[in-house]
N, C-alpha and C positions, 0 to 999 in steps of 0.2 A: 216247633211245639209252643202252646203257647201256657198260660200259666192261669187259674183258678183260686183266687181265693176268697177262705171260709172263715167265718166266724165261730168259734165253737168255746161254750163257757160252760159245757158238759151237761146245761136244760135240754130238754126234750126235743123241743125246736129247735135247737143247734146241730142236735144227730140227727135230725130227718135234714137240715140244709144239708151236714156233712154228708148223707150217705146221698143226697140228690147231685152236690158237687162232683162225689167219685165216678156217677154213674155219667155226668157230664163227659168229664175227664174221658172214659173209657171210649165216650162214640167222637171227641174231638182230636184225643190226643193230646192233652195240655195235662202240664203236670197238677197237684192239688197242694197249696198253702193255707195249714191249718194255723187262724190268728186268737189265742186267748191276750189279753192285756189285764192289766192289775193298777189300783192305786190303793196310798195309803189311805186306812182310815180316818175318815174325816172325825172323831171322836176322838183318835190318840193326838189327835195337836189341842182338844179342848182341856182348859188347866182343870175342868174339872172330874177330868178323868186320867186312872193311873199309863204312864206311859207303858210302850210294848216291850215286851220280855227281849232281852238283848241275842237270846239265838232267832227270833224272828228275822226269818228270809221269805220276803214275799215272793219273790221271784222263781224259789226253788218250789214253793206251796202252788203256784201259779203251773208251773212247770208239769207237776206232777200231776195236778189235776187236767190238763191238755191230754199228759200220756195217759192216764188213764181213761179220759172222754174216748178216744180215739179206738184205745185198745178193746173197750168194751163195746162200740160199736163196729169197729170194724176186725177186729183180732189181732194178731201180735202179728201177722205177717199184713195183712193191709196196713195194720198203723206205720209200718217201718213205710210203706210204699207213697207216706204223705209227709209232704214237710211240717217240719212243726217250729212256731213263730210265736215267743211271748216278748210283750213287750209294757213297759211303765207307762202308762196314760190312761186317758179316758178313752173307753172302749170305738166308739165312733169315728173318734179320729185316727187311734190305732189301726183301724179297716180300712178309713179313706187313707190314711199312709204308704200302708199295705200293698191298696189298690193301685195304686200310681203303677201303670205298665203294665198293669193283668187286662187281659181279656171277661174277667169276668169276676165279679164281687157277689158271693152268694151269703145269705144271712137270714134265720128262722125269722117267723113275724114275733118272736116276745124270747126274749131268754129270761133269766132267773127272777128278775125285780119285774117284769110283764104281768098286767092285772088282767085275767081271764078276756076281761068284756071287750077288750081294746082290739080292733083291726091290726095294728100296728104296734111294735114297741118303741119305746124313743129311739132306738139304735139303729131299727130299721128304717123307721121314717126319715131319720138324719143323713143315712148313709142313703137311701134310695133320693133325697134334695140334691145330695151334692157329691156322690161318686164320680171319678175321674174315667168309668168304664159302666160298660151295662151292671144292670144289678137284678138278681132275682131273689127275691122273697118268699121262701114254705112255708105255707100254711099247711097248719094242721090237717 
């Protein structure tokens, strides 16, 4: 079997890759790795802003928001039937990381910071340069 993964930062485009990944998944065989990543605010290190509230957990806000991308698109029993993968970095690379060994790097054309008019969003353009495996692209 081989392995499948996705990007998913809970935009629009991320559920249509996710639900195009599963559908992959189902006529291959290959499991599905659902990847959201997180970094600090680049704000909270400026001196002119106050730093973050000390129960701040990015990772577990990062977390939550995957299971719930997942859940709401795919329901409480498909989500469990997807891996799910957060990781610290900048998105792009987290995917090409990711990708290392999958058969196949799937990723919406724009997630969240995506300006309508653009073909491409930076993450996908980046990842479709320089993935370590195929990559597909949903468009709207």
């Amino acid at each position: 079997m081989g392995r499948i993964v996705v990007g998913v930062d809970g935009s629009d485009s991320s559920i249509k890759a996710l639900h195009w990944a599963v559908r992959q998944a189902g006529l291959t065989g290959a499991t599905v790795e659902a990847v959201n990543s997180w970094e600090y605010p680049a704000t909270s290190w400026a001196s002119m802003m106050p730093g973050l509230p000390e129960d701040f957990d990015p990772q577990a806000l990062a977390t939550v928001s995957l299971t719930e991308a997942l859940e709401e698109a795919r329901g409480a029993e498909g989500a469990a039937a997807v891996s799910k993968v957060v990781v610290i970095g900048n998105p792009a690379q987290a995917l090409l990381d990711r990708a290392e060994g999958a058969d196949l790097l799937v990723v919406g054309a724009r997630g969240h910071t995506g300006i309508k008019a653009t073909l491409l969003g930076s993450v996908s353009l980046h990842v479709t340069q320089h993935a370590p495996c195929p990559v597909t692209v949903v468009r709207d």
